[in-house]
C-alpha positions in Angstrom: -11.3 -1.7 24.1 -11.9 1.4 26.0 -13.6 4.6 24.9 -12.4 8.4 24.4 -14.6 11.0 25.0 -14.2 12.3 20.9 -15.4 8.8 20.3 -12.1 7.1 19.5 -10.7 3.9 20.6 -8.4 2.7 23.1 -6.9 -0.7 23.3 -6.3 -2.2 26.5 -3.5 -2.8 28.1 -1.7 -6.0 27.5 -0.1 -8.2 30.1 3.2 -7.6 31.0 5.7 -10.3 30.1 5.7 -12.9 32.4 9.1 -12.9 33.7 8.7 -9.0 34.7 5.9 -10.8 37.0 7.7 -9.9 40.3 7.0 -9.5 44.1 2.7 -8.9 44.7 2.0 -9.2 40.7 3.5 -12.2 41.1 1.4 -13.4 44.3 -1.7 -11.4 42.4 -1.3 -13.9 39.1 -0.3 -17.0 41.5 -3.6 -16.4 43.2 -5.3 -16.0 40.3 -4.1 -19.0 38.9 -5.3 -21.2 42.2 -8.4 -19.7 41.6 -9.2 -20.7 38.5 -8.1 -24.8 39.0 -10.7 -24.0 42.3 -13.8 -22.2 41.6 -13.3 -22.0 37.4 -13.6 -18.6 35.2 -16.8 -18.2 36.8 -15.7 -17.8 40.2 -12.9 -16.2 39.9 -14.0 -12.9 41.1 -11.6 -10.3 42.6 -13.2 -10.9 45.4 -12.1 -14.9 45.5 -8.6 -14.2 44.1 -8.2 -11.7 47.0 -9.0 -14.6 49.6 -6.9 -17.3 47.6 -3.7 -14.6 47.9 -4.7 -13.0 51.3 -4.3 -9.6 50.1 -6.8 -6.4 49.3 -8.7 -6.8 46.1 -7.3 -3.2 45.3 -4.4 -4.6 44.9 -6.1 -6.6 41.4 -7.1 -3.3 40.0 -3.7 -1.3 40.9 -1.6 -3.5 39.0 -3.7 -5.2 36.5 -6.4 -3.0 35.6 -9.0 -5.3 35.2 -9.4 -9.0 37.2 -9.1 -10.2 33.0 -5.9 -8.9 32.9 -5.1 -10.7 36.6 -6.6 -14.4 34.9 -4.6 -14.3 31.7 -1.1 -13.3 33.9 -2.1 -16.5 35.9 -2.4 -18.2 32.3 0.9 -16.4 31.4 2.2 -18.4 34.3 1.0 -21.5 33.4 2.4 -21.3 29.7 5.7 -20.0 30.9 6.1 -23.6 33.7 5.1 -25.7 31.1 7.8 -23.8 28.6 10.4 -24.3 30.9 9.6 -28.2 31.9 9.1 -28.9 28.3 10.7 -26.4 25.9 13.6 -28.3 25.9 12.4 -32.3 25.9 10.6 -31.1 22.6 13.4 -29.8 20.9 15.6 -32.6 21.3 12.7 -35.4 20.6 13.8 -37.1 17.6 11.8 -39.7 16.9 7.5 -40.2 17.0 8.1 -42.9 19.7 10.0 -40.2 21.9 7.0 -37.4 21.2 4.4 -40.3 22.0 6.1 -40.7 25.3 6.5 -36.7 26.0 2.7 -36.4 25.3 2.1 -38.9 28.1 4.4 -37.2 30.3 3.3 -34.0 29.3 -0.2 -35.3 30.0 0.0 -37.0 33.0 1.7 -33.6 34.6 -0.7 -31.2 33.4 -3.2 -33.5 35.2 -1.5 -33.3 38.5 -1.0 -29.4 38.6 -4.5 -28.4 36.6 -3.1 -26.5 34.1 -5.0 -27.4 31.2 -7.9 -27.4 33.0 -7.4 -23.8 33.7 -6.6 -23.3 29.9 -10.3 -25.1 29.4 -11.5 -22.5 31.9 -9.9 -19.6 30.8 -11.5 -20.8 26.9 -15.1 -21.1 28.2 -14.5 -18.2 29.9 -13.6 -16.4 26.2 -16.5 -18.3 24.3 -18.7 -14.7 24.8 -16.2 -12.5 25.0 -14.6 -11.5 21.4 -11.1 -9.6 23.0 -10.8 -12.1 26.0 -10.6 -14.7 23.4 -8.3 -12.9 21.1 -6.0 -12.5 24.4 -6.6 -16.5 24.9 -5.7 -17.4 21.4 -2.5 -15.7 21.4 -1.5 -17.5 24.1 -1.7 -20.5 22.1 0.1 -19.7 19.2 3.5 -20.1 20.2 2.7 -23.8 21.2 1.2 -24.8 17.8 4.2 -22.9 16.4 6.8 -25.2 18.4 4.8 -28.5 17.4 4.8 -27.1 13.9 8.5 -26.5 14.0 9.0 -30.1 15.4 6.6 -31.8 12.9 8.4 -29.7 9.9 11.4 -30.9 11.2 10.1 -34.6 11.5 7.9 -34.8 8.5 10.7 -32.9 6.1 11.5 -34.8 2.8 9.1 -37.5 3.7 6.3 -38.5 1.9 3.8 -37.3 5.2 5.6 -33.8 4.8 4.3 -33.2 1.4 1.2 -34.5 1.9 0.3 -32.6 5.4 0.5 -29.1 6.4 2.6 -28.6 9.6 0.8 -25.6 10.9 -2.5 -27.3 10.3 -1.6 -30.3 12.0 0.2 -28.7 15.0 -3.6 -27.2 15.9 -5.3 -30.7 15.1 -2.8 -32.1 18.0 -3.5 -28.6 20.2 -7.1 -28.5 19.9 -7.3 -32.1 20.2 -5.0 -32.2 23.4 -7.1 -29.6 25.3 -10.4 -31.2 23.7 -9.9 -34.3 25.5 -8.8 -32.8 28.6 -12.0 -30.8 29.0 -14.2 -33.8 28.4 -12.5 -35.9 30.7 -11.9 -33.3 33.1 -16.4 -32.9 32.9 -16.7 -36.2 34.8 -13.1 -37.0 36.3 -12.8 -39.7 34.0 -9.6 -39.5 31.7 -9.8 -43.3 30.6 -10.0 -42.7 27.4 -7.5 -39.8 26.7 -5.3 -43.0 28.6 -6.5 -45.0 26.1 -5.7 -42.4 22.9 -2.1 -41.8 24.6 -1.5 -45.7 24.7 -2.5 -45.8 20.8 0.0 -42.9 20.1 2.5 -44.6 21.5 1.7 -48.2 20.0 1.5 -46.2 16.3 4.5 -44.0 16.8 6.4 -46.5 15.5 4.5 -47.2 12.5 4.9 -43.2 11.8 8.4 -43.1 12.2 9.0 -46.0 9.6 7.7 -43.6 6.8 10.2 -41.0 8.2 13.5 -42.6 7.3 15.4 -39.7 7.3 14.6 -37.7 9.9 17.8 -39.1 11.7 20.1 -37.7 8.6 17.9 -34.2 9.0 18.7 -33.7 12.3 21.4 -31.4 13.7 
């Protein structure tokens, strides 16, 4: 927050929706984005972003405000792709064994385009930083909100639904998924997460047994 001069306070500006990011915002928060998967939070000054984007730093502060406001449009951008590649795969997964094989999917693309990587940067980035983090957090919501959906939707009239909270779960699975990411991503080593995706899938079907009537549930 920002200061008045009778001592009252302003909030910041938030983003702009991602899908009004047009023309040089656009460039600004793609730059930003290739910024953080290349030099982290920490070197992602305006300075770099300017560089990655080949445009006038200026240009940051005209249509962002603040280079803060430029990172979390470039992780507006990130949620938004991974929306639109896997909105839809998630909503019409029926089964554990088809979620198991999403998460690997899900997994092995993130890999290949950094974006969870970026996520652990732009968290790491928030650890000191009480409103970045707020700004970070909300950005997470809406994808523990669609995995609770889809474990409600699962776990409904099963013995597992009334034994587990869904919203509880679904940010065990998130906090997990970025968890392992991070660590593997420390040393380039991601044999492990590997190995906890090949369990998921080997147990999925176990899971699914105790959710006999997810099928009949189902629209």
């Amino acid at each position: 927050m920002t200061g008045h001069a009778d001592g009252t306070r302003q909030r910041e500006p938030k983003p702009e929706p991602v899908e009004r990011l047009a023309g040089t915002k656009l460039d600004i928060a793609q730059a930003a984005l290739d910024t953080l998967k290349k030099r982290g939070f920490a070197g992602a000054s305006a300075r770099a972003i300017a560089s990655a984007g080949g445009f006038n730093q200026a240009l940051i502060f005209y249509h962002f405000g603040t280079v803060q406001q430029a990172l979390l449009a470039a992780l507006d951008l990130v949620s938004a792709r991974r929306m639109q590649a896997y909105g839809e795969p998630l909503e019409r997964a029926r089964t554990m064994p088809e979620l198991a094989r999403l998460a690997r999917r899900i997994f092995t693309e993130d890999l290949e385009n950094g974006y969870v990587s970026v996520l652990g940067e732009m968290i790491a980035g928030a650890v000191s930083d009480a409103q970045l983090g707020g700004e970070v957090a909300s950005r997470l919501r809406p994808w523990m909100e669609m995995v609770a959906d889809k474990l409600r939707a699962l776990m409904g009239g099963s013995p597992l639904g009334s034994m587990l909270s869904a919203p509880d779960l679904a940010f065990a699975i998130v906090a997990l998924y970025v968890g392992v990411d991070m660590l593997g991503s420390l040393d380039g080593e991601h044999a492990r997460a590997e190995s906890l995706l090949d369990l998921a899938e080997r147990c999925a079907p176990l899971i699914d047994a105790l959710l006999p009537t997810v099928a009949a549930v189902q629209p």
